[in-house]
C-alpha positions, -999 to +999 in steps of 0.1 A: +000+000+000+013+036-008+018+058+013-005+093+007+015+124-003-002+153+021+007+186+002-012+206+027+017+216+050+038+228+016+007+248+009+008+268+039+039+288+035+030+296+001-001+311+008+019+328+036+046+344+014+017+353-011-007+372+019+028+390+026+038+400-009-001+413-012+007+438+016+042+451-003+045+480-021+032+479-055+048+503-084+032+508-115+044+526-145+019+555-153+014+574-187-009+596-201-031+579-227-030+599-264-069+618-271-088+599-298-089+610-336-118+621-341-122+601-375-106+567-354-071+579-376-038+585-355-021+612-367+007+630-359+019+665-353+007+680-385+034+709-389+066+684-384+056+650-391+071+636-357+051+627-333+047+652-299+073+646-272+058+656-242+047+638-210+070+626-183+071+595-170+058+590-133+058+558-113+030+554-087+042+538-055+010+528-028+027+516+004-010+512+027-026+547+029+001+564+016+007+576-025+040+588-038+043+594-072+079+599-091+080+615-125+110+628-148+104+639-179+131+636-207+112+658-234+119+695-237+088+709-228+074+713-193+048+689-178+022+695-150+014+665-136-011+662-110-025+633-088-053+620-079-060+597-046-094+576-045-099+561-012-122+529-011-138+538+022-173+559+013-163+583+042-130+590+034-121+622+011-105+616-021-085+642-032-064+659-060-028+674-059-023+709-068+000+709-103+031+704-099+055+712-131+082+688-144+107+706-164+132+691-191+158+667-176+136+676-141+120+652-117+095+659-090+079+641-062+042+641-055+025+627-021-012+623-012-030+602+013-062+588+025-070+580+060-079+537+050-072+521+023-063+535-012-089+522-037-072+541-071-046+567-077-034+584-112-015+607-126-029+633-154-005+655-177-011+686-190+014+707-213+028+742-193+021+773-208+046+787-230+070+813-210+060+796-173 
């Protein structure tokens, strides 16, 4: 007769490593998605040809109630980036960061909270007006 194979106790610190991991921080890569053609065509900047470099690229980092978000932007216009914090609790106030510009070759930090848990946070991108 064979003796059973109990996989139950091998299961255990699995699921123990995995409840841990789930309570790590988690980073995301966050861009600003391109507006729509209006005729469903991608186009480009008409006057040049090449496409618009703009947008600097932000990382979101949620570590429990806490959101940091880290953006540098390589392009050589100036970014605004703001973020915005949606809690999951009903009670608690979501919120949006004032805008905080991203030069060329700059990076900036951005914070914002919730008093639970955070249910969503992004990042949106707007150009800076020329001369700011």
């Amino acid at each position: 007769m064979r003796t059973p194979l109990f996989r139950a106790p091998a299961l255990v610190p699995a699921a123990a490593l995995l409840a841990g991991l789930a309570g790590l921080a988690v980073a995301a890569e966050v861009r600003a998605a391109p507006a729509p053609a209006e005729d469903g065509v991608a186009r480009s900047t008409p006057a040049t040809g090449d496409p618009e470099n703009f947008g600097a690229s932000c990382r979101t980092l949620v570590q429990g109630s806490a959101v940091t978000v880290h953006c540098q932007n390589p392009y050589p216009r100036t970014d605004r980036v703001r973020l915005h914090v949606e809690c999951a609790r009903w009670w608690d106030v979501d919120t949006d960061s004032a805008p905080v510009e991203v030069g060329p070759a700059d990076y900036a930090q951005v914070t914002g909270r919730c008093w639970k848990e955070v249910k969503a946070a992004w990042i949106t991108h707007e150009p800076a007006a020329p001369g700011s």
